[in-house]
N, C-alpha and C positions, 0 to 999 in steps of 0.2 A: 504493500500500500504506500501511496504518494505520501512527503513527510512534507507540513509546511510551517512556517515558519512568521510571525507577526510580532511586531515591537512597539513600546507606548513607552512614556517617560514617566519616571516613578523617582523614587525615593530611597536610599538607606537610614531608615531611623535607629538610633540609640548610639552616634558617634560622640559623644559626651562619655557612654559607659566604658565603649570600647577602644578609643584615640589613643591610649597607653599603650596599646599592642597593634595597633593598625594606623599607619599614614597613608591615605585614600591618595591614589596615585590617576588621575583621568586618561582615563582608555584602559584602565587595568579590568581585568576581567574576572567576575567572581563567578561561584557556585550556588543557587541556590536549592535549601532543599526542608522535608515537613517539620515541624519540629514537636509532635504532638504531644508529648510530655512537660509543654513548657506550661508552669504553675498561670501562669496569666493570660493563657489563649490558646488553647486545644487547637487551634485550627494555624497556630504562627508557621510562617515562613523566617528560616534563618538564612541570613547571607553568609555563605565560609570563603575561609582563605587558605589554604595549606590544612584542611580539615578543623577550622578553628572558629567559629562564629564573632564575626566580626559585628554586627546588626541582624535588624530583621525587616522585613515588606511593614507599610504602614497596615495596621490591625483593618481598614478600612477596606484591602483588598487582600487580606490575607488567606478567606475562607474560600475565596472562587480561586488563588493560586494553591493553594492547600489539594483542592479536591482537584486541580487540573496536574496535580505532580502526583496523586494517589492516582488518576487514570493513566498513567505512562508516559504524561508529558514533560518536557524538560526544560527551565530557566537557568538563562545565561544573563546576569548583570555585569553592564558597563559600567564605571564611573565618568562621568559626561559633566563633569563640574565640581566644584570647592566647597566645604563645607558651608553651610548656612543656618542658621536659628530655625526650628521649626514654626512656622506661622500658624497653624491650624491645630496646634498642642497650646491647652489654657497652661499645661505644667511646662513649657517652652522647650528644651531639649535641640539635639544638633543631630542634622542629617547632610547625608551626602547627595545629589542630585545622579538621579542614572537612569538607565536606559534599560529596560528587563526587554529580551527576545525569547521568546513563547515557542516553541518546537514540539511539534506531536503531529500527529496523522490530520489530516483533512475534515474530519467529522470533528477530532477535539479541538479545530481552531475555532469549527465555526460556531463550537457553543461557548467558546470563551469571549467570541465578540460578542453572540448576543447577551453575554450575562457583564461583560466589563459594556456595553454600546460603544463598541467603536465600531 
């Protein structure tokens, strides 16, 4: 089966937690993957670096990337810019700006546009 591929611009949140062991390099390229055991969000997406969770996907599109890496699909994060204040966190925090590319069969792109609308 044909494999396709779709990309949208996102975010690494929790570079405040993690900036100690990760200096976010632009065009560097991460891992992501489920993190279901994570005490604050069954459904988190972690971003890793050399096997090591560097952040994770903002909570707000966690659960449609969650269920789309539990169907066989796979994200690839860019860093696509410098850190920044989180704006739409009232507890403010730092994230990296990037690029997630979506890769999986043909059927699971096109229910990830209809569930993200792009």
């Amino acid at each position: 089966l044909a494999m396709e591929e779709r990309d949208m611009p996102c975010c690494v949140r929790g570079y405040h937690v993690y900036k100690d062991i990760w200096e976010a390099v632009i065009g560097e390229e991460l891992v992501c993957d489920r993190e279901p055991n994570n005490p604050r969000d069954r459904y988190a997406v972690a971003v890793i670096k050399h096997g090591i969770i560097i952040g994770h996907l903002p909570r707000k599109m966690s659960k449609i990337c969650s269920l789309f890496l539990r169907r066989g699909g796979c994200i690839c994060c860019r860093v696509t810019g410098a850190r920044r204040h989180s704006a739409d966190l009232p507890q403010g925090g730092l994230e990296i700006p990037c690029s997630l590319l979506f890769k999986a069969k043909a059927k699971e792109i096109r229910k990830l546009k209809q569930c993200l609308k792009l």
